[in-house]
MARDOMAR-402414 format. One record per residue (C-alpha): residue in one letter; x, y, z. Coordinates in pm, whole numbers, padded with zeros to 5 digits, always signed. Example, Ala and Ser with C-alpha at 12.3 -4.5 7.8 and 13.67 -1.06 7.14 Angstrom:
residues 2
A+01230-00450+00780S+01367-00106+00714
This chain:
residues 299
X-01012-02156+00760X-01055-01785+00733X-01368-01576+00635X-01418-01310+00479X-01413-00984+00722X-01581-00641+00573X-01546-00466+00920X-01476-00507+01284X-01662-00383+01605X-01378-00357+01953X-01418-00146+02208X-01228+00184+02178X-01255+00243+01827X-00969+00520+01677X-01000+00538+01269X-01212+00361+01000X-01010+00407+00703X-01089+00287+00332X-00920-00113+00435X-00810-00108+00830X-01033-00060+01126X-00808+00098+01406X-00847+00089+01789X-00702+00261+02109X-00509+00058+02347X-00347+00359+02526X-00014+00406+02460X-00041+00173+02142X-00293+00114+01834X-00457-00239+01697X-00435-00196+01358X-00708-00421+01189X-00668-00515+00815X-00983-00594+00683X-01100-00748+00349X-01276-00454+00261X-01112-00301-00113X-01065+00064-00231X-01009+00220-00593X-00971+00562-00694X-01035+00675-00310X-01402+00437-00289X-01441+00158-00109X-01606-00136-00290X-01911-00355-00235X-01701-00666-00256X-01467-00854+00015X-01140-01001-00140X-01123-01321+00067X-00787-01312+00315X-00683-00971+00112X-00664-00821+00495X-00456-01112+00588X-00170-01032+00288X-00203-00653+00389X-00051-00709+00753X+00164-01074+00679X+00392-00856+00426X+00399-00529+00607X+00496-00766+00889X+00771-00923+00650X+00875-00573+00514X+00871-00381+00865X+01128-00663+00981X+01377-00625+00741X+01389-00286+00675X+01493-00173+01039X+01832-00077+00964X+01680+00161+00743X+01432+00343+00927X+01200+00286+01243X+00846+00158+01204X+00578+00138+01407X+00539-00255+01464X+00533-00419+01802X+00380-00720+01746X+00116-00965+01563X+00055-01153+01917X-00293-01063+02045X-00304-01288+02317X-00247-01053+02604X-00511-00801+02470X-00776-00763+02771X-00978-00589+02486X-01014-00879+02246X-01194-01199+02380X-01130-01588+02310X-01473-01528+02043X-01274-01268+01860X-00923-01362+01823X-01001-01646+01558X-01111-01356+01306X-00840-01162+01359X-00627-01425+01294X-00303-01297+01064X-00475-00967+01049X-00391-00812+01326X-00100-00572+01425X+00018-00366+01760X+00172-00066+01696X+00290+00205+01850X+00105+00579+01831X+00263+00818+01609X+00230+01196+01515X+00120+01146+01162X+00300+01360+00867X+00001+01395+00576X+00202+01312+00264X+00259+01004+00107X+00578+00953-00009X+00566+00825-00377X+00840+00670-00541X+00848+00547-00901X+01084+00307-01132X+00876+00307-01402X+00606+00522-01486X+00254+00413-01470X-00047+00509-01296X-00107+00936-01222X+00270+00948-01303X+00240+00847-01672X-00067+01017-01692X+00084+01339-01536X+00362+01319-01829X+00093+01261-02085X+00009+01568-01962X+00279+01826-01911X+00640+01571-01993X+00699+01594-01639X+00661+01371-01314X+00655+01589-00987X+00703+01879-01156X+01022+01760-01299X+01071+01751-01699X+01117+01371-01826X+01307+01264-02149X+01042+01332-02451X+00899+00977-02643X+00830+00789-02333X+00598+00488-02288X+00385+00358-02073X+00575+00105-01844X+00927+00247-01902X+01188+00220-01680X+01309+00576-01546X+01676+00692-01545X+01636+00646-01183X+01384+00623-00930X+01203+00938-00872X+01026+01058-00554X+00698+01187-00666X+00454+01301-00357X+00119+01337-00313X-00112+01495-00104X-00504+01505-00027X-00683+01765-00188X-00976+01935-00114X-01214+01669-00306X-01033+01363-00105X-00827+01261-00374X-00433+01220-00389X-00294+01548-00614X+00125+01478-00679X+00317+01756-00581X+00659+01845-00644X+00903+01863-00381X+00948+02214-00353X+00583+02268-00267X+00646+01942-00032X+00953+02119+00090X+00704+02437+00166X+00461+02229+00362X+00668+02058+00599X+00940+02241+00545X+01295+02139+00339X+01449+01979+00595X+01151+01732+00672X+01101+01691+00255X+01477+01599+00248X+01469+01312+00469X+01113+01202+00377X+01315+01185+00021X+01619+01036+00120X+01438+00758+00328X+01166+00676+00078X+01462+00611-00239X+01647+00422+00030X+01353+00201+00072X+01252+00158-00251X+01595+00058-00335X+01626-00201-00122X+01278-00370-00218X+01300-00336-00561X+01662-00523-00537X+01504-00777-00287X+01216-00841-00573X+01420-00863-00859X+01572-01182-00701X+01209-01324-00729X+01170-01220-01055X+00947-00933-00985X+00951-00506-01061X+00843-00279-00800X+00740-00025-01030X+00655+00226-00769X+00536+00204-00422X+00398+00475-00161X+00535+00487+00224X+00403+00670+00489X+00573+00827+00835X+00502+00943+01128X+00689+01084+01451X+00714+00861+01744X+00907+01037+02073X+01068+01282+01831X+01220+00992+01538X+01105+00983+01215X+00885+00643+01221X+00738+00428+00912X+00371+00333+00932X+00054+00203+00854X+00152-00092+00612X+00479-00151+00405X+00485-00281+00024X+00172-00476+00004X-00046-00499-00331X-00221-00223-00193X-00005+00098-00205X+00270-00096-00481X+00300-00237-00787X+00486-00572-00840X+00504-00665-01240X+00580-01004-01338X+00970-00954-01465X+00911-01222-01701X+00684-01056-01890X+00753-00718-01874X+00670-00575-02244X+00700-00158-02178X+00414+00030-02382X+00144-00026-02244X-00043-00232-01882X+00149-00500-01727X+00067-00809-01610X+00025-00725-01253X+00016-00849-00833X-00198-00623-00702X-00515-00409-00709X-00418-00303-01052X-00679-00572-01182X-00926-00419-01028X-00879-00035-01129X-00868-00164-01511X-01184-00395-01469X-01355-00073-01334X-01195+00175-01605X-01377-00071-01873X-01746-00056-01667X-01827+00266-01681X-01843+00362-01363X-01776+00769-01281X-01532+00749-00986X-01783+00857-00734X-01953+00626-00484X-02128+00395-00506X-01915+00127-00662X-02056-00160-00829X-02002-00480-00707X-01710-00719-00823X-01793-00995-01047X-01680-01334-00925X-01415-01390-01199X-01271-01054-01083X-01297-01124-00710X-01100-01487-00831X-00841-01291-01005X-00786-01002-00755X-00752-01312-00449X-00468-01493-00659X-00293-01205-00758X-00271-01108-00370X-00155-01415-00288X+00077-01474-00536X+00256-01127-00444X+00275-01303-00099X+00392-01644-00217X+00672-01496-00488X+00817-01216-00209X+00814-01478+00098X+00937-01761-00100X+00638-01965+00139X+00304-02104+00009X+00003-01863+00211X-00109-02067+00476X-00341-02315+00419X-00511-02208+00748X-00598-01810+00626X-00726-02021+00262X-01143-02027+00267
């Protein structure tokens, strides 16, 4: 049975981030997925019970068949041989836990979008356009796009994610760098959103993130998990307005309708919403694996 795990304490710690605690090993990195939540760039109150455990099972899934596309970062889930993490410790990081290797980190994330939702259909509310890039007029919420559209964002000086268009992406990194962040990122959004359309789900859009490892471009951090996509229910898709949803999409809407301003701190999670958020997670693990979650990581 798992527990609920807000944070982790190892020696050699790298990176807190907003869900993964993150530790030196040398020439590699234990990336720990925690149960800790985020919305609109704040970190909740509230554990989601085996969230942590989804997070690095499907990254794990995704990272091993999407090889052939592009390198990523994975060495293993097997902590056994760690000298840094004792007998006492390896039962809570139990499905959690990932090896990777270290990478030079490139600060975008790589957006791409199916349908638009989210900042995109609130950018076109805006201005018509998504990236910078004029979109059809009379669009709804939930549409389907002509095609898939990279859309990129970057951190801004206030911490948040602000989309960019590609030619500022391309003046960043440079256009050679924005070309094959571009080319990669539709090339792996094709292939998922194929892969969950057999199991009767939409990726609507999803966000990727690389690095450089000995001079390749390298996929990291975690892979099309509830946390940086959305997965619709295909069934009942109805375009024009929210979606019935697998991921953390639940949660921004219950805290859109509370009041809060954005800015920390959050308010805790009602149980009902905790209850919702936990089967959503699972279920995007149960419908994309085709396997029940493990009735060991179940509290």
């Amino acid at each position: 049975m798992t527990h609920a795990l807000m944070a982790t304490d190892l020696p050699n710690r790298f990176h807190q981030g907003k869900v993964r605690d993150t530790y030196d090993l040398g020439d590699r990195l234990l990336m720990v997925a925690s149960d800790r939540i985020s919305a609109f760039d704040v970190v909740l109150p509230t554990r989601i019970l085996g969230k942590g455990i989804v997070l690095t099972q499907l990254s794990r899934f995704w990272f091993e068949r999407t090889r052939d596309l592009v390198s990523n970062h994975m060495v293993t889930i097997d902590l056994t041989a760690l000298e840094t993490v004792g007998e006492q410790e390896l039962p809570e990081l139990d499905g959690r836990a990932m090896i990777v290797r270290k990478a030079e980190r490139i600060d975008v994330e790589c957006v791409v979008r199916g349908y638009l939702a989210g900042s995109g259909w609130a950018e076109y509310g805006a201005t018509g356009t998504l990236a910078g890039q004029p979109l059809p007029p009379g669009l709804r919420q939930a549409d389907r796009l002509d095609e898939p559209r990279f859309s990129p964002a970057i951190k801004n000086d206030d911490g948040h994610d602000e989309n960019v268009s590609v030619a500022r992406l391309g003046s960043l990194v440079g256009a050679g760098l924005a070309g094959r962040l571009e080319e990669v990122s539709l090339a792996l959004y094709g292939f998922a959103a194929t892969f969950a359309a057999e199991r009767d789900l939409i990726l609507a859009d999803t966000k990727f993130e690389f690095g450089f490892v000995d001079g390749e471009l390298t996929l990291i951090d975690e892979l099309l998990t509830p946390d940086s996509s959305r997965f619709w229910d295909a069934a009942l898709y109805r375009p024009g307005g929210d979606q019935p949803s697998f991921d953390k999409q639940f949660v921004r809407d219950w805290l859109s309708r509370s009041g809060w301003n954005r800015e920390p701190p959050a308010p805790e999670l009602p149980a009902e919403v905790v209850a919702g958020t936990t089967e959503r997670y699972h279920g995007a693990y149960e419908r994309l694996t085709g396997e029940a979650f493990p009735a060991r990581w179940i509290g």
